[in-house]
C-alpha beads as a LAMMPS data file, in Angstrom:
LAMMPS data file: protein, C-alpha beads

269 atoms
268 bonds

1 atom types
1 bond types

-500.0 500.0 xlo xhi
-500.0 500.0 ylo yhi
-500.0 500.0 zlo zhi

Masses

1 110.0

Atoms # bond

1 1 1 -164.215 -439.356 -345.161
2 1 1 -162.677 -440.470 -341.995
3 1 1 -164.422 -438.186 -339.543
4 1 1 -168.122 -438.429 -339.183
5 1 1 -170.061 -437.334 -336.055
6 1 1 -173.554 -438.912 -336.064
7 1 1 -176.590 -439.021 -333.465
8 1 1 -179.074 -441.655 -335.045
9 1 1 -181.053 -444.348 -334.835
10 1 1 -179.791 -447.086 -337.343
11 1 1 -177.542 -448.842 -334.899
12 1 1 -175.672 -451.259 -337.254
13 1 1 -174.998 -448.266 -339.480
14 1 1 -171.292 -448.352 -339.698
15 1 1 -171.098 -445.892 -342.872
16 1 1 -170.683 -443.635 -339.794
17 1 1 -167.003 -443.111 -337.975
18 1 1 -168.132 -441.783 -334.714
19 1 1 -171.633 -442.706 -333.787
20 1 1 -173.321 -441.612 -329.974
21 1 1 -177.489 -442.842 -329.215
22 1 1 -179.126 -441.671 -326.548
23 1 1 -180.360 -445.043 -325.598
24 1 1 -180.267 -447.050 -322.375
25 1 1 -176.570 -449.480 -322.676
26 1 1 -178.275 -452.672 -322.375
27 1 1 -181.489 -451.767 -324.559
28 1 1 -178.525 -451.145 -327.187
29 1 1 -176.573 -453.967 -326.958
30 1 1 -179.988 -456.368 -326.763
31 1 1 -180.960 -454.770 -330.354
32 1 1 -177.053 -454.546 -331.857
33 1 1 -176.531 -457.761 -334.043
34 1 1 -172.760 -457.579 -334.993
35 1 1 -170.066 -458.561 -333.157
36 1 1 -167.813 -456.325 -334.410
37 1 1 -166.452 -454.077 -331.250
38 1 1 -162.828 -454.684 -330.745
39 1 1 -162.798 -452.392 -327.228
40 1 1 -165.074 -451.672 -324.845
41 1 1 -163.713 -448.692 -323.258
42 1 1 -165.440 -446.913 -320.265
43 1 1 -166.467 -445.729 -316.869
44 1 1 -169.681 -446.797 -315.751
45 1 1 -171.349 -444.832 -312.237
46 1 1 -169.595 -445.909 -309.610
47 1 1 -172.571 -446.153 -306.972
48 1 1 -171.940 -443.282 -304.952
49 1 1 -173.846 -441.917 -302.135
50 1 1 -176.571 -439.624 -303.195
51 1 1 -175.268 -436.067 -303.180
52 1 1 -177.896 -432.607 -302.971
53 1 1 -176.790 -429.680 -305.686
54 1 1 -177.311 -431.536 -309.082
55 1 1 -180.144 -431.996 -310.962
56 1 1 -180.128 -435.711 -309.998
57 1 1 -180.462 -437.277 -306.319
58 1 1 -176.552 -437.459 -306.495
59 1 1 -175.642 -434.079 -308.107
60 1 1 -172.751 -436.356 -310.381
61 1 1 -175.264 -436.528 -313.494
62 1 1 -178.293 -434.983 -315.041
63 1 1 -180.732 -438.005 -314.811
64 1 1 -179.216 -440.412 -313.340
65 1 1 -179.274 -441.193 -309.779
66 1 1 -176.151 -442.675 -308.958
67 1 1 -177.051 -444.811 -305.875
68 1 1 -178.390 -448.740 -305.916
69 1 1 -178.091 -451.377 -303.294
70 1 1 -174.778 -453.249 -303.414
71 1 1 -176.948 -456.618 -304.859
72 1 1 -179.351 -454.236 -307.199
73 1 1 -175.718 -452.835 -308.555
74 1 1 -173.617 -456.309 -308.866
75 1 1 -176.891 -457.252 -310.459
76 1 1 -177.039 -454.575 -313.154
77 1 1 -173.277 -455.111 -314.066
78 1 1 -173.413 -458.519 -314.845
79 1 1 -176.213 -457.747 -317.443
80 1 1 -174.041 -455.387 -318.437
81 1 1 -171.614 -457.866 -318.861
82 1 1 -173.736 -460.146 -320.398
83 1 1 -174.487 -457.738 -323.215
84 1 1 -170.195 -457.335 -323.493
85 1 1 -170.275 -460.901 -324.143
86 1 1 -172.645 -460.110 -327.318
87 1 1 -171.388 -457.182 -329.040
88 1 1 -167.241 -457.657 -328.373
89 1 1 -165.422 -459.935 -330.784
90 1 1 -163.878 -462.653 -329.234
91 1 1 -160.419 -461.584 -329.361
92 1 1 -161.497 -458.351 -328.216
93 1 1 -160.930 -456.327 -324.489
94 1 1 -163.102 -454.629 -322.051
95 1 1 -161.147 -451.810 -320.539
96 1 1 -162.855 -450.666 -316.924
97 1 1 -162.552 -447.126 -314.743
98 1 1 -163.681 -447.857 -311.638
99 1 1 -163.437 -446.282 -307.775
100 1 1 -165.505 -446.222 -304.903
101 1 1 -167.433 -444.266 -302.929
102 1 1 -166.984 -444.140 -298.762
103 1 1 -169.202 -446.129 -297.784
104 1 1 -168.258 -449.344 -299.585
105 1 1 -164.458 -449.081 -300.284
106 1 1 -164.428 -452.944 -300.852
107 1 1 -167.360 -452.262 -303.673
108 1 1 -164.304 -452.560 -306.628
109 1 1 -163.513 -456.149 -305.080
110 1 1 -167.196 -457.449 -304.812
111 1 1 -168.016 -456.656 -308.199
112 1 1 -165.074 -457.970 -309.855
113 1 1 -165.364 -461.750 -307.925
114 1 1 -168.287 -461.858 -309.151
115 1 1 -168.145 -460.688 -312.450
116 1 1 -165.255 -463.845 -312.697
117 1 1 -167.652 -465.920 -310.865
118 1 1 -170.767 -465.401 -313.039
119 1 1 -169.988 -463.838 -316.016
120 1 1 -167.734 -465.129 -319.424
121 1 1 -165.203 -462.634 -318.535
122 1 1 -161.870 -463.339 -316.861
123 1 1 -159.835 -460.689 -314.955
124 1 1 -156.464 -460.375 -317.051
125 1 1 -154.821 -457.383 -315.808
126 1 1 -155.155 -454.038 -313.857
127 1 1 -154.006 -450.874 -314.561
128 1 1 -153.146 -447.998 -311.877
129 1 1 -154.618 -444.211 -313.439
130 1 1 -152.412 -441.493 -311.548
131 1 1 -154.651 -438.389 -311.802
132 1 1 -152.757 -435.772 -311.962
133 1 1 -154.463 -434.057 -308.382
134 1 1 -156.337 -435.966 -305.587
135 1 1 -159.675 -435.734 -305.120
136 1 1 -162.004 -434.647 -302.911
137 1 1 -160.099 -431.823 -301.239
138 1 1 -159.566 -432.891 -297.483
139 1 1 -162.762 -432.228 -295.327
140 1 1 -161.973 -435.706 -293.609
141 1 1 -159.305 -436.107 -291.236
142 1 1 -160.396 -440.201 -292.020
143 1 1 -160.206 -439.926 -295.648
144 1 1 -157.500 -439.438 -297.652
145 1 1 -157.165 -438.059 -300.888
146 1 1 -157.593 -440.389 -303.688
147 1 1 -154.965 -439.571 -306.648
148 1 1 -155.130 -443.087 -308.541
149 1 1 -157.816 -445.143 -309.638
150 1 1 -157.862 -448.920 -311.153
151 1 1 -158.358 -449.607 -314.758
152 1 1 -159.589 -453.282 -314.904
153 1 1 -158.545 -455.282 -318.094
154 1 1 -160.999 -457.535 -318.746
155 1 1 -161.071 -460.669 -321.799
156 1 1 -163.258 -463.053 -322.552
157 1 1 -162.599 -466.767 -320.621
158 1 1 -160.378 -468.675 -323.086
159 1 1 -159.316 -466.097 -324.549
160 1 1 -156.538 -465.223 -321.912
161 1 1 -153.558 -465.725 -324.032
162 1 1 -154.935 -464.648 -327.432
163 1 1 -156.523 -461.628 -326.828
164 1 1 -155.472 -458.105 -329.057
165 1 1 -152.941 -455.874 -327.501
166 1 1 -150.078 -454.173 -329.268
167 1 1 -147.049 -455.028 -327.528
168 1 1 -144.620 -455.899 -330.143
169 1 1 -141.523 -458.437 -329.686
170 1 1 -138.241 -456.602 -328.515
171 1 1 -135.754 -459.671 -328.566
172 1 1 -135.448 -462.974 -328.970
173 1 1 -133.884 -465.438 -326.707
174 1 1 -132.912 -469.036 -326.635
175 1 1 -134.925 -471.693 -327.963
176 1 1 -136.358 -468.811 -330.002
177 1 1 -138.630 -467.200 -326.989
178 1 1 -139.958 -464.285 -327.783
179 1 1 -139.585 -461.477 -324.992
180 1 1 -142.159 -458.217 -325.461
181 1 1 -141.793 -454.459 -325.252
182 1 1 -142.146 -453.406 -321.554
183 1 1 -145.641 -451.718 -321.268
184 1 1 -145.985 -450.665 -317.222
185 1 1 -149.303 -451.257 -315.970
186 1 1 -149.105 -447.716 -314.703
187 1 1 -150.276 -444.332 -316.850
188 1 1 -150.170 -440.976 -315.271
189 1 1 -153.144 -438.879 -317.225
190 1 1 -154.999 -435.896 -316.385
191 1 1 -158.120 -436.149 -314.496
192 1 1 -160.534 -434.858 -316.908
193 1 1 -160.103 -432.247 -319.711
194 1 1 -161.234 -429.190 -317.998
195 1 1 -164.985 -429.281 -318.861
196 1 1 -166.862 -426.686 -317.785
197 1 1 -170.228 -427.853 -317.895
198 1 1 -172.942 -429.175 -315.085
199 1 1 -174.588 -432.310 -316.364
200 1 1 -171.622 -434.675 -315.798
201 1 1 -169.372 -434.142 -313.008
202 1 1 -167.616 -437.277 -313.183
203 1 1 -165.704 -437.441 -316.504
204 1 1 -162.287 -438.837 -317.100
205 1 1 -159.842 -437.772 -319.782
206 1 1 -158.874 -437.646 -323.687
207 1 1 -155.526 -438.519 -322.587
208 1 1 -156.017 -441.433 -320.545
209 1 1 -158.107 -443.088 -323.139
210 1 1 -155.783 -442.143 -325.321
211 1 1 -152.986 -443.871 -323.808
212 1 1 -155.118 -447.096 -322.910
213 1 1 -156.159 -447.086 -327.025
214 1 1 -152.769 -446.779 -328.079
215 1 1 -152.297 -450.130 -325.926
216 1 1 -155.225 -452.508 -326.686
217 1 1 -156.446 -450.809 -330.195
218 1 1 -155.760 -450.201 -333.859
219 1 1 -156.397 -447.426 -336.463
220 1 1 -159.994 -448.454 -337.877
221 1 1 -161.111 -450.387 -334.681
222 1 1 -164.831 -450.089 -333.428
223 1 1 -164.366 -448.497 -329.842
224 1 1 -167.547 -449.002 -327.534
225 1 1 -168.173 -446.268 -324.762
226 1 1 -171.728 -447.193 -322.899
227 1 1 -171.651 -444.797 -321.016
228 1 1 -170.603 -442.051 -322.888
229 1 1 -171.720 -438.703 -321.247
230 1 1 -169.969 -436.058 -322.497
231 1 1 -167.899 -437.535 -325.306
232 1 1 -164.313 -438.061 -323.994
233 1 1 -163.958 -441.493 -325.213
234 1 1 -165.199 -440.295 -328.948
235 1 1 -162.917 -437.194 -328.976
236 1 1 -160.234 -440.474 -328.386
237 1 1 -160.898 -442.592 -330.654
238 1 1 -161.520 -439.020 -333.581
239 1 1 -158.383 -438.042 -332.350
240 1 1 -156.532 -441.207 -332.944
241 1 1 -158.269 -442.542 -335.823
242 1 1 -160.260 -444.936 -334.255
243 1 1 -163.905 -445.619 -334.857
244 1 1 -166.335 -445.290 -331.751
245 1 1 -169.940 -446.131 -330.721
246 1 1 -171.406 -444.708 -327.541
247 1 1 -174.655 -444.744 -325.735
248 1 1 -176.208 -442.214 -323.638
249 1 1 -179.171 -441.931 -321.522
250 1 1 -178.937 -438.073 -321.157
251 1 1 -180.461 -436.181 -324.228
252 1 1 -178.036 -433.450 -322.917
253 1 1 -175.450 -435.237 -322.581
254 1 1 -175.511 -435.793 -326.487
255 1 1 -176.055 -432.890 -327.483
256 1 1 -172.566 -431.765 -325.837
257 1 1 -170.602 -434.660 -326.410
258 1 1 -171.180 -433.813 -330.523
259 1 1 -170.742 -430.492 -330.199
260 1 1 -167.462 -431.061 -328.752
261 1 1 -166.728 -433.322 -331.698
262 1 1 -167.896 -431.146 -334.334
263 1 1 -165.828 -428.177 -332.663
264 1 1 -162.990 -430.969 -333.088
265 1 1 -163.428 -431.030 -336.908
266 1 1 -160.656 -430.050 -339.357
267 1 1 -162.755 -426.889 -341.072
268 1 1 -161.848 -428.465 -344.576
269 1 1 -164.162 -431.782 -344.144

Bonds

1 1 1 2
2 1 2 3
3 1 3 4
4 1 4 5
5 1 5 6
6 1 6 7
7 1 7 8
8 1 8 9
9 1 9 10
10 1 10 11
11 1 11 12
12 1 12 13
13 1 13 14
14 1 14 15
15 1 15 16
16 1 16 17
17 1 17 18
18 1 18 19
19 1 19 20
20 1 20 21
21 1 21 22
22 1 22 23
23 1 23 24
24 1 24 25
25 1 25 26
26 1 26 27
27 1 27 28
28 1 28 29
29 1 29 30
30 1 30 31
31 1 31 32
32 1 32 33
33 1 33 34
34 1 34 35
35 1 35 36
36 1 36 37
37 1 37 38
38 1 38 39
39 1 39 40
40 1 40 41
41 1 41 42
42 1 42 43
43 1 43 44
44 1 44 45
45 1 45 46
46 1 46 47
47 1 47 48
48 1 48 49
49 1 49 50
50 1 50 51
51 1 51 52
52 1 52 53
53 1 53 54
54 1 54 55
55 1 55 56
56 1 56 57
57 1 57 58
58 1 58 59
59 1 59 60
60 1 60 61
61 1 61 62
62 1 62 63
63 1 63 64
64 1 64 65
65 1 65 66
66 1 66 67
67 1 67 68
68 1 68 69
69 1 69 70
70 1 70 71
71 1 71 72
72 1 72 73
73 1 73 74
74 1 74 75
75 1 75 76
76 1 76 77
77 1 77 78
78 1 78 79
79 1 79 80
80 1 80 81
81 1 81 82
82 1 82 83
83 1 83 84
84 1 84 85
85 1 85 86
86 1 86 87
87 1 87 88
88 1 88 89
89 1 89 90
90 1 90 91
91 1 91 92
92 1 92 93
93 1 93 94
94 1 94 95
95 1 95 96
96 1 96 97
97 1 97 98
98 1 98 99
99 1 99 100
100 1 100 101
101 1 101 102
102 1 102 103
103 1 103 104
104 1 104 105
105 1 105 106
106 1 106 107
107 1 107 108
108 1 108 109
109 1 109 110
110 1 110 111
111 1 111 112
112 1 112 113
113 1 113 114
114 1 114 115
115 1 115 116
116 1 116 117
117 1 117 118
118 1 118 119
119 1 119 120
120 1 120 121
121 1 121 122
122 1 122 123
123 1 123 124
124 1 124 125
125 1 125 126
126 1 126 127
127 1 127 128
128 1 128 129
129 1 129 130
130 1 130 131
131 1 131 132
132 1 132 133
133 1 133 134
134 1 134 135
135 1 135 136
136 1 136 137
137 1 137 138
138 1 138 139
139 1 139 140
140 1 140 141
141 1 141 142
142 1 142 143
143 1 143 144
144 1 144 145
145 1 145 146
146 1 146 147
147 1 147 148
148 1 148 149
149 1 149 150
150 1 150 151
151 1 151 152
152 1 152 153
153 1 153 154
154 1 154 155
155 1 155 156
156 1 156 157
157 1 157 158
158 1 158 159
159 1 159 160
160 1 160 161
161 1 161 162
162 1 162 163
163 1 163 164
164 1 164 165
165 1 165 166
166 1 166 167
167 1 167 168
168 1 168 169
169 1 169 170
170 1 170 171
171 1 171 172
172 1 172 173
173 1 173 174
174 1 174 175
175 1 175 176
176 1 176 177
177 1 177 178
178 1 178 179
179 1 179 180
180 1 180 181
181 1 181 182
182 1 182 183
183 1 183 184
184 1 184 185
185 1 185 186
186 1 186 187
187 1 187 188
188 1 188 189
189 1 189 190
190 1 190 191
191 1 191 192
192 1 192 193
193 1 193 194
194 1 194 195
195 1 195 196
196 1 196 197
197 1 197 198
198 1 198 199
199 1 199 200
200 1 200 201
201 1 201 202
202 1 202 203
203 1 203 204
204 1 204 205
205 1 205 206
206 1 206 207
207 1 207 208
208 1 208 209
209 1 209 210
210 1 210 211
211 1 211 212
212 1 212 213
213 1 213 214
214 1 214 215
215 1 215 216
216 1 216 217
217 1 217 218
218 1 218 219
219 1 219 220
220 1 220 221
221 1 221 222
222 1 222 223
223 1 223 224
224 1 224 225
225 1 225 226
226 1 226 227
227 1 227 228
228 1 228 229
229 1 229 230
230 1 230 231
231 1 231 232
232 1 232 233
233 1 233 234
234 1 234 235
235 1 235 236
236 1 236 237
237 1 237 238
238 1 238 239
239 1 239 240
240 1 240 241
241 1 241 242
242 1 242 243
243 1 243 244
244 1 244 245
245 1 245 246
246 1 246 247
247 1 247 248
248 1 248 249
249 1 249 250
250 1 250 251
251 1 251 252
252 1 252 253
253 1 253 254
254 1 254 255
255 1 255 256
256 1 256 257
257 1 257 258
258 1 258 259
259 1 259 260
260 1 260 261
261 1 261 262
262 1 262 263
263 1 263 264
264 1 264 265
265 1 265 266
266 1 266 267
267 1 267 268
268 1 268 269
């Protein structure tokens, strides 16, 4: 049976197609002994300035407050990183949503020199995410409205010409060179998919994971979301036949995220 939604405990239990833990990311990774994730697909907090009205210090999440120092934060991504390097077959991509917030703009920048610096990982591509409105509405005459956000490719180092990605060869030309499908680096998406719920108020959307899976994946591949939240990368990868592991450090967040996916269900399974 293809579609399984599972909260548990048994984190090498693959008997399971869509698995979510509310664990800590790197607590997961440190205790996951398989290297079997082909994609790690997500959109980790992007540091933002604390914000009043949420639960949280910065009103984005339910526990989390979104809001280290710029060295604390490089810090915590390069164990993140580290744990990639563990859990991702070697062949296999890291897929990145990130922005920034106003008061670092270069943030994006810093963290990916050093993540090439300092971590096995290797900068391979970027891809521009056209939302389909701009965010935040204009209450800055100094700010403008931010409709597109990067998606940073990562692979591992060596692994820059043999990593998995489905472009498929479109001709042939002399001396037998192969020339490749044109895939833009460039996907117009929705922002999020219309959630109306509190504890996460920074989600992206089905549809742009969809379209990044349908680049970098394969029916049957393990899909790793570490930061979860509410599910969007699960209802993906159910959607599209892929299989998906996420971690989540809001109990809440959980809960919703497989509610959504058992709402998903076909009735008959």
């Amino acid at each position: 049976m293809w579609y399984n939604v599972f909260v548990g405990r048994k984190e090498n239990n693959m008997n399971n197609e869509i698995q979510i833990y509310n664990k800590d990311c790197i607590e997961f990774m440190s205790n996951y002994v398989e290297k079997n994730i082909q994609c790690i697909l997500t959109s980790p907090p992007y540091n933002l300035t604390p914000r009043k009205g949420g639960i949280s210090d910065s009103g984005r999440y339910d526990v989390y407050t979104d809001w280290m120092t710029e060295e604390q934060y490089i810090k915590w991504t390069l164990n993140v990183f580290k744990n990639f390097n563990n859990v991702l077959k070697d062949d296999g991509v890291v897929l990145y949503n990130f922005s920034y917030g106003i008061e670092n703009p270069a943030l994006p920048y810093t963290l990916v020199v050093a993540l090439q610096k300092y971590s096995n990982f290797t900068l391979i591509d970027t891809i521009i995410w056209e939302k389909y409105s701009g965010m935040p509405f204009p209450a800055n005459k100094y700010r403008l409205s931010r409709k597109w956000e990067y998606v940073y490719v990562f692979v591992k180092k060596g692994m820059e010409n043999n990593y998995t990605n489905n472009r498929n060869v479109k001709t042939k030309g002399k001396n037998n060179q192969n020339y490749y499908e044109v895939v833009y680096n460039y996907i117009k998406a929705k922002n999020n998919d219309g959630q109306t719920q509190k504890i996460n108020q920074a989600t992206f959307s089905t549809d742009l994971c969809t379209q990044l899976l349908n680049i970098y994946t394969r029916e049957g591949d393990i899909v790793y979301d570490p930061f979860i939240g509410t599910g969007t990368t699960a209802m993906a990868c159910l959607q599209n036949k892929r299989r998906c592991i996420g971690t989540e450090i809001s109990l809440a967040q959980v809960e919703y995220a497989n509610q959504r996916l058992k709402n998903e269900l076909p009735l008959d399974i």
